[in-house]
Backbone as CSV, one residue per row, in Angstrom:
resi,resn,N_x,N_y,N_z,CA_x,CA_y,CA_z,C_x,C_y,C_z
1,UNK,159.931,81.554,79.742,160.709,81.527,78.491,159.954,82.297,77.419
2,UNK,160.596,83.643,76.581,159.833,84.322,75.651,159.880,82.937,74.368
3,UNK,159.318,83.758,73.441,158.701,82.914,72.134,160.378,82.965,71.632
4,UNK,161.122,83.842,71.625,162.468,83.744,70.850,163.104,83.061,71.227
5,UNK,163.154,82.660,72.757,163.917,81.374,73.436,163.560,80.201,73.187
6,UNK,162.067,80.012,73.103,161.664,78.597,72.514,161.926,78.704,71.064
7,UNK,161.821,79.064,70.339,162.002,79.543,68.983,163.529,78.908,68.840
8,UNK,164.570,79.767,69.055,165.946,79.584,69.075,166.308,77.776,69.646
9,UNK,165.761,77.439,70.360,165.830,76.000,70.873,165.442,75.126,70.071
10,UNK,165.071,75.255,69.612,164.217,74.410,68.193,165.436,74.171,66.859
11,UNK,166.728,74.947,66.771,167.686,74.976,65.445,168.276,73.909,66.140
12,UNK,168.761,72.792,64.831,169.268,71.746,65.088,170.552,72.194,64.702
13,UNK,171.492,71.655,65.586,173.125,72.037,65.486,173.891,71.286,64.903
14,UNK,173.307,70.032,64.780,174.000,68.504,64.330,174.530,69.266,63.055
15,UNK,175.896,68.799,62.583,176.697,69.353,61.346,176.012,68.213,60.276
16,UNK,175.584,68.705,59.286,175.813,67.729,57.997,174.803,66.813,57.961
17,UNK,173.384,67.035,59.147,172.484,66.621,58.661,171.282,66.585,57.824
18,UNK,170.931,65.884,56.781,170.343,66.170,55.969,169.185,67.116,55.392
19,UNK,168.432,67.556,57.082,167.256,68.342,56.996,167.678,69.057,57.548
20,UNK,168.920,69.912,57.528,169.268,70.605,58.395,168.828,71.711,57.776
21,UNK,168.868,72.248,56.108,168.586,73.794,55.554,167.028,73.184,55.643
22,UNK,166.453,72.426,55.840,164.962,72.945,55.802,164.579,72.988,57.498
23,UNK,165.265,72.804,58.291,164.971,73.021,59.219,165.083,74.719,59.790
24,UNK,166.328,75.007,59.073,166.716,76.356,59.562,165.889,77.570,58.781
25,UNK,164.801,76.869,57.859,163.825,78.000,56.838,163.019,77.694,57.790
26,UNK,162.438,76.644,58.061,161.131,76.106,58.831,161.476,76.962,60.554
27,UNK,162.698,77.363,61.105,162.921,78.119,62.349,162.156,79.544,61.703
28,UNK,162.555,80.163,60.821,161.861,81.535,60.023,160.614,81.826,59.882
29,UNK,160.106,80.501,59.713,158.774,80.574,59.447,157.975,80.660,60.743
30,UNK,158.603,79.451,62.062,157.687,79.757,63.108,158.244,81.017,64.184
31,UNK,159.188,81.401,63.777,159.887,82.895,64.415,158.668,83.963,64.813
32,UNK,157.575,84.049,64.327,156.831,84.700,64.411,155.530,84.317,65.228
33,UNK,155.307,82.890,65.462,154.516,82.370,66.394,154.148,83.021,67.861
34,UNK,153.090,82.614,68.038,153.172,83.008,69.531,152.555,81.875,69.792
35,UNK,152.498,81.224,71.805,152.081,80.696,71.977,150.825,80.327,71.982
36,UNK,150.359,78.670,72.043,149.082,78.402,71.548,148.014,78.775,72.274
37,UNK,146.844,79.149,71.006,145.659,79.541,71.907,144.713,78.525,71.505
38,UNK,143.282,78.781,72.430,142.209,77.778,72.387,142.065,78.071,70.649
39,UNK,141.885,79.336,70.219,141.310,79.098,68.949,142.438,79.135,67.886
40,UNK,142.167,78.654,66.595,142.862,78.869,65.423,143.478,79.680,64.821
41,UNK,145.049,80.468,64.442,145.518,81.142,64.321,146.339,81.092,63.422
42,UNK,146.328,82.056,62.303,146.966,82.157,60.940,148.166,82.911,60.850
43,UNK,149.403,82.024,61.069,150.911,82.886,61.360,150.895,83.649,59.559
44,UNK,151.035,84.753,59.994,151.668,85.215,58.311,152.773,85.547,58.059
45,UNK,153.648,85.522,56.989,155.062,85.688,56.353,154.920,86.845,57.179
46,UNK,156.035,87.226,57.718,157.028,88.583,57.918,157.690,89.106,56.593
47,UNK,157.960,88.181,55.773,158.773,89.193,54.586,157.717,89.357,53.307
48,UNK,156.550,89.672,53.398,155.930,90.584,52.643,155.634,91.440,52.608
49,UNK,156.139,92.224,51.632,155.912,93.316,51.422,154.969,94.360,52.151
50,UNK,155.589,95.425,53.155,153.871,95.944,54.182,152.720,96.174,53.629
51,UNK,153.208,96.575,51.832,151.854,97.474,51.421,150.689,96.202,50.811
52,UNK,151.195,94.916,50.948,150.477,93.667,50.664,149.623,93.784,51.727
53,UNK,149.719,93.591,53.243,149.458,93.269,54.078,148.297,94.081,55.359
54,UNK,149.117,95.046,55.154,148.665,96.626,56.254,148.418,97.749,55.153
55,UNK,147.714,98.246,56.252,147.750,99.464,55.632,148.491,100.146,56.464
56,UNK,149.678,101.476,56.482,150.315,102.481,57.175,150.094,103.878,56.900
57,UNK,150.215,104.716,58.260,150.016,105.922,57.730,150.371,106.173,59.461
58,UNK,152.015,106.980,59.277,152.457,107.081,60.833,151.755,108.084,61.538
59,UNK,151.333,107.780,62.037,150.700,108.776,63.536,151.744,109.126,64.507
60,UNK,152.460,110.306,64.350,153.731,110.573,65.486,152.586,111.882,66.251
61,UNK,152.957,111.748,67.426,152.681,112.583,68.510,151.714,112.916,69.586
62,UNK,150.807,111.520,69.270,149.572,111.157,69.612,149.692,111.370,70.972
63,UNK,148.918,112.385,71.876,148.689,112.914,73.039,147.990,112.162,74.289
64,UNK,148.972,111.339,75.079,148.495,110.748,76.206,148.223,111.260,77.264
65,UNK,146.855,111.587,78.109,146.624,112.206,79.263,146.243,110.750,80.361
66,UNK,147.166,110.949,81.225,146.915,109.813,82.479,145.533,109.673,82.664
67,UNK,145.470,108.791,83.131,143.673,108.114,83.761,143.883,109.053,84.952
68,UNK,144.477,109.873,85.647,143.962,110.657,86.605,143.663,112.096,86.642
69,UNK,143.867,112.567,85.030,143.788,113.557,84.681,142.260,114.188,85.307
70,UNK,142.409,115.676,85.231,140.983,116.406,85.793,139.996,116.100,84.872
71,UNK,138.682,115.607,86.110,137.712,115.191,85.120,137.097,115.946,83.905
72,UNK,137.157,115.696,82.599,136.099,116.028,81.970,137.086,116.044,80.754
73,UNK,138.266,115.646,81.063,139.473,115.692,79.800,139.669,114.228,79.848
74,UNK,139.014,113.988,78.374,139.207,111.945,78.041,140.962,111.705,77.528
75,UNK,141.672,110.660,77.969,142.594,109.859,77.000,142.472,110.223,75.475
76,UNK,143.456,110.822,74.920,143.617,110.742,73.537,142.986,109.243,72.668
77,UNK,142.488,108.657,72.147,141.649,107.779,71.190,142.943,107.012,70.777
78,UNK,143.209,105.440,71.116,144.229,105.003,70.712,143.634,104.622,69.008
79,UNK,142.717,104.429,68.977,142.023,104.018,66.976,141.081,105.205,67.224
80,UNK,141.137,105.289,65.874,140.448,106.303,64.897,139.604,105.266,63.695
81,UNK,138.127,105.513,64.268,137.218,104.870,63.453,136.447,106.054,62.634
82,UNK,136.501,105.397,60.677,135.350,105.857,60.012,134.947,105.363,59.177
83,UNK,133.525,105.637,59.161,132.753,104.976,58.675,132.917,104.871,56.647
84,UNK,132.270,103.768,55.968,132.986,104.178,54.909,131.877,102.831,54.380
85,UNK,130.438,103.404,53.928,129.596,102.711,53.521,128.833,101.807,54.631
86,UNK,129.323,100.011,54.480,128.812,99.409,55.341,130.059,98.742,56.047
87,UNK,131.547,99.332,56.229,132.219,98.937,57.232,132.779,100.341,58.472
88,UNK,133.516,99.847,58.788,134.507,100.664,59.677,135.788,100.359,59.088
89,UNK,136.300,101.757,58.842,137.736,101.559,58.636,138.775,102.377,59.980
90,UNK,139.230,101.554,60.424,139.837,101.227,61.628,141.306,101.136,61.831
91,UNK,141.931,102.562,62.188,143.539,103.380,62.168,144.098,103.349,63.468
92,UNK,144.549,102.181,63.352,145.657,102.384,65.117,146.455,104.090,65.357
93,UNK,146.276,104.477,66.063,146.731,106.171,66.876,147.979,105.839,67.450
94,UNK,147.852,104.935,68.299,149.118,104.733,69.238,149.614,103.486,69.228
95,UNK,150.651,103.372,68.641,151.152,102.107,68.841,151.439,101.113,70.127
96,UNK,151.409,102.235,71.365,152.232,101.813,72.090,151.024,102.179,73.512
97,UNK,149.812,101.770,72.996,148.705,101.534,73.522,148.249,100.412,74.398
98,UNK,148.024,100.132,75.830,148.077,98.961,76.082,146.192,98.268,75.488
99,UNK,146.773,97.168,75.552,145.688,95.923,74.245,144.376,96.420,75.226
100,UNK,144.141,96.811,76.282,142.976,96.996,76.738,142.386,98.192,76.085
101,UNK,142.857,99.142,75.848,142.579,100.358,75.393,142.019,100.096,74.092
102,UNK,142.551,99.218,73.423,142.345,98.968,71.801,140.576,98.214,72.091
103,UNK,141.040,96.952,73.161,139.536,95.749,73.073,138.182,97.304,73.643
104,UNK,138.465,98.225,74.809,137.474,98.948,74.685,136.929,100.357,73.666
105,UNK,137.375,100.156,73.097,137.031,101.549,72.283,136.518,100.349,71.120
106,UNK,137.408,98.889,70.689,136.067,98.288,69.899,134.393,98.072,70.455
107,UNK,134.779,97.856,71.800,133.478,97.419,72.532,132.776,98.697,72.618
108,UNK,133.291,99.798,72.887,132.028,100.656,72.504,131.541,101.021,70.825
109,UNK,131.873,100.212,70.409,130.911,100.210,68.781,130.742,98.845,68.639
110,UNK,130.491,97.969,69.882,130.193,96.509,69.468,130.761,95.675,69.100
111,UNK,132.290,95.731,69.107,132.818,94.750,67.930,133.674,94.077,69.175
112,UNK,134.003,92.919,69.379,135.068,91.858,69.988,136.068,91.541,69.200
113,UNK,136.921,92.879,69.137,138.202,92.435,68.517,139.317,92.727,70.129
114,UNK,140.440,91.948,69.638,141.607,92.231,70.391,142.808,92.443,69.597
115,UNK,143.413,93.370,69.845,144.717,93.641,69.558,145.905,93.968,70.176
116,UNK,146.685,93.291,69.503,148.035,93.061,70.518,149.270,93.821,69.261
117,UNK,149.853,94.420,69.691,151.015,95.410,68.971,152.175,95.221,69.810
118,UNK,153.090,94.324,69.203,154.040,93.955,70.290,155.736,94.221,69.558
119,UNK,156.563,94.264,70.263,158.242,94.913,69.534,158.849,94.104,68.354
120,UNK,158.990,94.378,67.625,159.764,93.103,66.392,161.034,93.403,65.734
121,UNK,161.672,92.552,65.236,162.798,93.626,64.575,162.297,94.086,63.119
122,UNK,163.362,94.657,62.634,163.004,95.546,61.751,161.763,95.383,60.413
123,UNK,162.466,93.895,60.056,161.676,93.344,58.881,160.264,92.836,59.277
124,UNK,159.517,92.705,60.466,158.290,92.708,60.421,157.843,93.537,61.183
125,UNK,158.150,95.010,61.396,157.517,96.403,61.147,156.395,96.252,60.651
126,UNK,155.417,96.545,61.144,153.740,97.530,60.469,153.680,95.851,59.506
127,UNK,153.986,94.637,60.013,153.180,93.396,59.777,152.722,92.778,60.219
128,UNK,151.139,92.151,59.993,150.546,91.101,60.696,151.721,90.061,61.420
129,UNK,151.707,89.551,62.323,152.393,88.335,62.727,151.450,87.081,62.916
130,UNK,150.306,87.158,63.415,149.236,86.226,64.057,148.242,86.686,63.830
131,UNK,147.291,85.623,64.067,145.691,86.672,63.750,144.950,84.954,63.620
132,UNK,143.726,85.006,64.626,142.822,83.991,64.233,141.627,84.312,63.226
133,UNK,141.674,82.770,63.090,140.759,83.187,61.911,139.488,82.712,62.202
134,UNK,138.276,83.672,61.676,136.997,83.565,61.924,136.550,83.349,60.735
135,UNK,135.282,82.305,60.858,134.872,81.962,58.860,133.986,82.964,58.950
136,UNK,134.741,83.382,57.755,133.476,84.584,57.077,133.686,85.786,57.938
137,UNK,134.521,86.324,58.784,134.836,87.530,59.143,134.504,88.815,58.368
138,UNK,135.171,88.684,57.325,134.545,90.097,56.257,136.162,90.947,56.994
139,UNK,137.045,90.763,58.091,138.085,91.878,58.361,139.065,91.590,57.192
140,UNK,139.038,92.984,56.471,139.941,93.016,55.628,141.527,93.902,55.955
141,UNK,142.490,94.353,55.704,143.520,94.985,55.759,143.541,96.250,54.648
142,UNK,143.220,97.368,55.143,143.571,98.506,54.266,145.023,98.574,54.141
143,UNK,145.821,98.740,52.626,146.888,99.316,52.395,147.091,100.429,51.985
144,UNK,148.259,100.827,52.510,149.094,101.738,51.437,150.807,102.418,51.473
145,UNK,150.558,103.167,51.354,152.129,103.447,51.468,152.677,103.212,52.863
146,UNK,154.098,102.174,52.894,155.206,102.541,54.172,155.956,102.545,53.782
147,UNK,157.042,103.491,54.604,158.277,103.262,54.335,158.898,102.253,55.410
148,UNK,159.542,101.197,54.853,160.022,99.797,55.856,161.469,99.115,55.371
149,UNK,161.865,98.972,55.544,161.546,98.677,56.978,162.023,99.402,58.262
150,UNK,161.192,98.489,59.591,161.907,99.397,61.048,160.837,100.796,60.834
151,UNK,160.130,101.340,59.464,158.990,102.585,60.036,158.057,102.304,60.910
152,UNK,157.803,103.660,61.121,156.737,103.628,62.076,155.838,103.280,61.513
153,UNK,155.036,101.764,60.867,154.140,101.859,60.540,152.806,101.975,61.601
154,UNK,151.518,102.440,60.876,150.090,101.932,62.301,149.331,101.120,60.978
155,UNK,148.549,99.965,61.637,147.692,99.371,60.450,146.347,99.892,60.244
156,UNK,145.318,99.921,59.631,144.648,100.255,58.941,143.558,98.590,58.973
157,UNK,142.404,98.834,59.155,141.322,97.227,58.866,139.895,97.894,58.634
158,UNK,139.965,97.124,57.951,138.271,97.282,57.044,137.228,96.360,57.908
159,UNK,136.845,96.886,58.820,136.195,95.914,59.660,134.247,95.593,59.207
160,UNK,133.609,94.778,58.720,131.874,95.535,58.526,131.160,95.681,59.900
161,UNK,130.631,97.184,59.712,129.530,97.372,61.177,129.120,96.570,61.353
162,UNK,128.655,95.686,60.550,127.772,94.553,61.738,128.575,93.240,61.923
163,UNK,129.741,93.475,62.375,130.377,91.921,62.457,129.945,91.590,64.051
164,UNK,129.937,90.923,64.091,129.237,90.136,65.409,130.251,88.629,66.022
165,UNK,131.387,88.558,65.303,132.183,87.667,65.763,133.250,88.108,66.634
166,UNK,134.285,86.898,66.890,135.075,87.435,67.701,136.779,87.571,67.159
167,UNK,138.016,88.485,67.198,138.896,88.335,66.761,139.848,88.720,67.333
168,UNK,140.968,88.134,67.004,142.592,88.569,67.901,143.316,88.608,66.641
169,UNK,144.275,89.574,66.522,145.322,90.288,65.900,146.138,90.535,66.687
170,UNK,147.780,90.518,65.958,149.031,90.746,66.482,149.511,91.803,65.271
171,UNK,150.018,93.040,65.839,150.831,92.602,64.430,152.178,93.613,65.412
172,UNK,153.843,93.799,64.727,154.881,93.926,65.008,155.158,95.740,64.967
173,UNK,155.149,96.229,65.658,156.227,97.856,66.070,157.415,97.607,66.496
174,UNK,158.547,99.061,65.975,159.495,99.069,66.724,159.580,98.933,68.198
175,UNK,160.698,98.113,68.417,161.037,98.075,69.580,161.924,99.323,70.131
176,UNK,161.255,99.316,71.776,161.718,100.431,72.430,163.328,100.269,73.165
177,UNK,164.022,101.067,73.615,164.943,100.751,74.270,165.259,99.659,75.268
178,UNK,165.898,98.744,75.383,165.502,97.493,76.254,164.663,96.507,76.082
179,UNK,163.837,96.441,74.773,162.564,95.654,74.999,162.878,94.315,74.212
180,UNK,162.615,93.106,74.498,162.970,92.095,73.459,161.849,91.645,72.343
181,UNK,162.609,91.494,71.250,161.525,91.061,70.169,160.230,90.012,70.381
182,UNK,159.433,90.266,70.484,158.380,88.847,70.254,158.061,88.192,68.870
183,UNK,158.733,89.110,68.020,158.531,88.553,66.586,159.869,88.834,66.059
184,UNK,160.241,88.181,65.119,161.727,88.391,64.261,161.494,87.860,62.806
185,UNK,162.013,88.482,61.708,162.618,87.888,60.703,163.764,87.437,60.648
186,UNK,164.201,87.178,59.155,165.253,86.595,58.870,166.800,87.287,59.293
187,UNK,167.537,86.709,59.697,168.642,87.951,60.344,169.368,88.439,58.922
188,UNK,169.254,88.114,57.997,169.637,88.692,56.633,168.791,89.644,55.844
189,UNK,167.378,89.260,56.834,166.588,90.334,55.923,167.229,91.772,55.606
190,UNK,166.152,92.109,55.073,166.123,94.246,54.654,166.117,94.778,55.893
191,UNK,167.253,95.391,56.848,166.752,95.891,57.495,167.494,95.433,58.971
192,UNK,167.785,94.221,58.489,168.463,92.904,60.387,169.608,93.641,59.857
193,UNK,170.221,93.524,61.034,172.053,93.363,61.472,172.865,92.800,59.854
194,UNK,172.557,91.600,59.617,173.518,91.173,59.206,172.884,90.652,57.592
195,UNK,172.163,91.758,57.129,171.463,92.287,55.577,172.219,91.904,54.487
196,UNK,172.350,91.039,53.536,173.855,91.418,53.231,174.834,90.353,53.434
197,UNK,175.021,89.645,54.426,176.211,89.343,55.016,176.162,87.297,54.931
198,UNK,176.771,86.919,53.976,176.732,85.912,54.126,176.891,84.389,55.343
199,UNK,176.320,85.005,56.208,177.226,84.551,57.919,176.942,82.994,58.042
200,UNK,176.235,82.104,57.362,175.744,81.037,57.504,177.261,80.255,57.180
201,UNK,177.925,79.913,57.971,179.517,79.315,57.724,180.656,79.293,57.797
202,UNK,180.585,81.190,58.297,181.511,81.929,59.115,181.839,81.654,60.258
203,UNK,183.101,82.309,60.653,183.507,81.806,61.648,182.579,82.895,63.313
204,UNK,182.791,82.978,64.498,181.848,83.374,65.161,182.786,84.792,65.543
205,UNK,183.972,84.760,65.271,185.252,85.883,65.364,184.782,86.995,64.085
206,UNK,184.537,86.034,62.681,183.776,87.342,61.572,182.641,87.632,61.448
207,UNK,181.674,86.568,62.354,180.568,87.475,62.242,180.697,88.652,63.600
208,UNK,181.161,88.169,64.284,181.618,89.422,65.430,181.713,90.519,65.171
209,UNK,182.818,90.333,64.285,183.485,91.907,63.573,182.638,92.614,62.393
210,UNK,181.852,91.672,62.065,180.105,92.656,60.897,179.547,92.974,62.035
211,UNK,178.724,92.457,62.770,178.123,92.914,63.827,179.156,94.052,64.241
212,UNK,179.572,94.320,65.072,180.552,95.142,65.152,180.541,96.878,64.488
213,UNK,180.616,96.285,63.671,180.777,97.431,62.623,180.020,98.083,62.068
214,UNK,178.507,97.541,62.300,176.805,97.692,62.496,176.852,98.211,63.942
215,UNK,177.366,98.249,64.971,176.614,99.030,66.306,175.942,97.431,66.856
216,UNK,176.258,96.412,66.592,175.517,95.197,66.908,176.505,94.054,67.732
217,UNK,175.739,92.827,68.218,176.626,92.612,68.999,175.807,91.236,69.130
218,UNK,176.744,89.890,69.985,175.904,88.767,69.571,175.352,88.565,71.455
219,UNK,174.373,88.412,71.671,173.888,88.706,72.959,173.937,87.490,73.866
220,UNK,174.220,86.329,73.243,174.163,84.342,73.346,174.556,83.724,72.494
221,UNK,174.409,82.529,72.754,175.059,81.458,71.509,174.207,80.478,71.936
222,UNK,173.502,79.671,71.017,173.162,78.219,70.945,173.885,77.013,70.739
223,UNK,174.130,76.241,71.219,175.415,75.088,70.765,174.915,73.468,71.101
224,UNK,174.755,72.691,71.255,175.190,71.590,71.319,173.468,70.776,70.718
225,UNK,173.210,69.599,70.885,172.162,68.643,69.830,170.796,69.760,70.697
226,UNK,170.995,69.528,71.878,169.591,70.094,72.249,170.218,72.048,72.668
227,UNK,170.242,72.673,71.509,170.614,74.119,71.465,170.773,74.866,72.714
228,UNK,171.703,74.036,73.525,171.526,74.503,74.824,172.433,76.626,74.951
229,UNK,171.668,77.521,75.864,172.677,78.083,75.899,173.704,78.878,76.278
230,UNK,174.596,79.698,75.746,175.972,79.456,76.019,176.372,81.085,75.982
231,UNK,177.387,81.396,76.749,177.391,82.715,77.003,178.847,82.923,76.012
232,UNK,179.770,82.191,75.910,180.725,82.269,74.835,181.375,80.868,74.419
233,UNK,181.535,80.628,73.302,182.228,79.895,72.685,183.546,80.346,71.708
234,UNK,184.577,79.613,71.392,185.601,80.088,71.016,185.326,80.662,69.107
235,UNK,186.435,81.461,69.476,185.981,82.594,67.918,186.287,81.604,66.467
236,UNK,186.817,80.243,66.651,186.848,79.517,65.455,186.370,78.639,65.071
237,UNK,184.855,78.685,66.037,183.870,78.379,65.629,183.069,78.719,64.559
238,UNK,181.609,77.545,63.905,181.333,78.300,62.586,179.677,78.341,62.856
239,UNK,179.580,79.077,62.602,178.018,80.189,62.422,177.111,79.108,61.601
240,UNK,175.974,78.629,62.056,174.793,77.874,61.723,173.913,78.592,61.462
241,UNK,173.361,80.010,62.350,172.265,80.175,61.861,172.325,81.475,62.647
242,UNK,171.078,82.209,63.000,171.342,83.631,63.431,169.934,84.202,63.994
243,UNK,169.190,84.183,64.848,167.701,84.894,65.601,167.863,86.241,65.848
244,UNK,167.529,87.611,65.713,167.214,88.845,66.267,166.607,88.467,67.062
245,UNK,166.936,88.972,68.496,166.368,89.145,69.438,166.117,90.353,70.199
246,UNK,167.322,90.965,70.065,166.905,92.643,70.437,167.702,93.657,69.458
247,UNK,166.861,94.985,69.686,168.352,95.914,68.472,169.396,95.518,69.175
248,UNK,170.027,95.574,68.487,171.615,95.793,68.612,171.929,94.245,68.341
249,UNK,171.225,93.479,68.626,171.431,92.160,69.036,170.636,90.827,68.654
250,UNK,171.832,89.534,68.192,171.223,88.750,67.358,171.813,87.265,68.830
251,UNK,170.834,86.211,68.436,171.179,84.748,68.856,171.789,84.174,67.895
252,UNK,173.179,83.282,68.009,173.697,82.575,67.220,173.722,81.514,67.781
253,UNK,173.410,80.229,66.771,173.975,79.109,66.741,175.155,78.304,66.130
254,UNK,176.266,77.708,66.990,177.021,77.878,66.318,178.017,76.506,66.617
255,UNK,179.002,75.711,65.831,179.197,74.853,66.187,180.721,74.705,65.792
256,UNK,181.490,73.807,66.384,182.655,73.171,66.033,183.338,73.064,64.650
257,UNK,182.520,72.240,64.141,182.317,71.809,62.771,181.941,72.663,61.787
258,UNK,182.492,72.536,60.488,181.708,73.819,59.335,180.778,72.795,59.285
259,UNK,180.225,74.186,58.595,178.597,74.077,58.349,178.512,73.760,57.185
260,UNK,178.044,72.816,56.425,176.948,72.191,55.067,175.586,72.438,55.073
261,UNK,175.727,73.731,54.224,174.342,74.375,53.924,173.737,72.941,52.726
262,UNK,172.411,73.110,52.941,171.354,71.779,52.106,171.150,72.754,50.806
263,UNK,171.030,72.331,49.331,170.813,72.827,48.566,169.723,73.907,48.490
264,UNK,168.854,73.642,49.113,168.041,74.334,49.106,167.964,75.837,50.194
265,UNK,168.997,75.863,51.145,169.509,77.115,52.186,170.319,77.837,50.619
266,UNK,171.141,76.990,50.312,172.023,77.522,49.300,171.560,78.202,48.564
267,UNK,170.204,77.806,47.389,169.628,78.502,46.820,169.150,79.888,47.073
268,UNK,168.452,79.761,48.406,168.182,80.504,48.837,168.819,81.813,49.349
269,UNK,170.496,81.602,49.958,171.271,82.560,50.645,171.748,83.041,49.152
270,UNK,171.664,82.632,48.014,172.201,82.700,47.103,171.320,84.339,46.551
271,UNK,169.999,83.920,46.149,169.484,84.689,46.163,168.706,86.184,46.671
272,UNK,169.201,85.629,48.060,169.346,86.649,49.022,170.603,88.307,48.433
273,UNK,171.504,87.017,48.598,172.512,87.720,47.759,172.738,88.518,46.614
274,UNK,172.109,88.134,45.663,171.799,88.665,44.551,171.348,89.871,44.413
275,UNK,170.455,90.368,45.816,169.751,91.713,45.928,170.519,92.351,46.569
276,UNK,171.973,92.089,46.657,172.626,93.081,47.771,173.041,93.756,46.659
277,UNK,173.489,95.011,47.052,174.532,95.936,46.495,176.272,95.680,45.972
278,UNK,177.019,95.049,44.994,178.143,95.158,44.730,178.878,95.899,44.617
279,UNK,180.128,95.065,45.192,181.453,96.603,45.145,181.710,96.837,44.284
């Protein structure tokens, strides 16, 4: 089961129960989780801002030569390390680098980091998702300009030469053709399917037809107390809640009953709203 399937299993469907809008913020928040590790790990917001977080600066065209290439011609450098006083500042090359490539090119300058760069949808592009935390690390995040969402961002870390601890990082790239998200934002975010689109109450026939009309499409349905799920349910049904799981394509939960958003979803979709564009 990926993280979006356990993820998605977790929205409570029950109509009209009381923790139901803090449950469906609290699904957002662990959307980005990955499963547990031995050590301690600091999930971060997906909807901040990239230039808070990362640093970007797209690297398109980065030159891969197979491991069987004629000897004496190395693999293109998936990071680009320089030096910059008493750290390393440290530029992912290839996004689409497997995590071994990244842990040895730290190990030949000493450092035990791991990095994992895995598909997300749009809104957590070129963002941390995970990352344990080491006391007193000193790894900082270089920023600066992206364009996001869904860019190509690469991150940027201020690592000091002499760190001597150990670390794991995640953070989110576009996804490739076929690939499913391991990380997601909000399906309303800047950037999701349904941006914009008030769907929390709708019926599963109109959010169809937005999707739709986006190139998008609903890929499952979640339905009953334990979100079991469901390959179709009838179109006059009403829309609970909404997971990206792949482009093109979102998880809905969705139920019988309208939906009673909790004051506090309200507030929130409210304000969501507010930043859209009027006719």
């Amino acid at each position: 089961m990926s993280d979006i399937d356990r993820l998605v299993a977790a929205i409570d469907p029950v109509p009209h129960a009381s923790e139901q809008g803090q449950d469906a913020r609290e699904l957002f928040d662990e959307i980005v989780a990955t499963p547990v590790r031995a050590r301690r790990r600091v999930r971060w917001p997906v909807v901040v801002p990239v230039a808070t977080v990362l640093a970007v600066a797209i690297v398109m065209g980065a030159v891969f030569i197979p491991a069987d290439a004629p000897s004496g011609i190395a693999p293109a450098a998936a990071l680009a390390f320089q030096r910059s006083g008493d750290d390393w500042i440290v530029t992912v090359k290839d996004l689409y680098a497997d995590p071994e490539r990244f842990a040895s090119e730290f190990r030949a300058r000493g450092l035990d980091i791991r990095l994992w760069i895995t598909p997300g949808s749009p809104s957590t592009v070129g963002h941390v998702t995970s990352r344990t935390l080491s006391e007193g690390d000193g790894i900082e995040e270089e920023s600066v300009a992206c364009e996001s969402p869904g860019g190509g961002c690469a991150v940027s870390f201020r690592i000091p030469a002499g760190f001597r601890g150990s670390e794991q990082i995640w953070f989110a790239r576009p996804a490739r053709p076929g690939e499913r998200y391991d990380s997601a934002g909000d399906a309303d975010a800047t950037g999701e399917l349904l941006h914009c689109v008030p769907f929390r109450g709708m019926t599963v026939d109109e959010v169809r037809a937005v999707l739709a009309g986006r190139d998008g499409s609903i890929a499952e349905f979640r339905v009953g107390e334990r979100s079991d799920p469901a390959q179709h349910v009838p179109g006059d049904w009403f829309v609970q809640d909404a997971v990206p799981t792949a482009p093109g394509q979102v998880i809905v939960s969705a139920q019988p009953d309208r939906v009673k958003l909790s004051p506090e979803l309200t507030t929130y979709v409210e304000k969501k709203m507010a930043e859209c564009p009027r006719d």
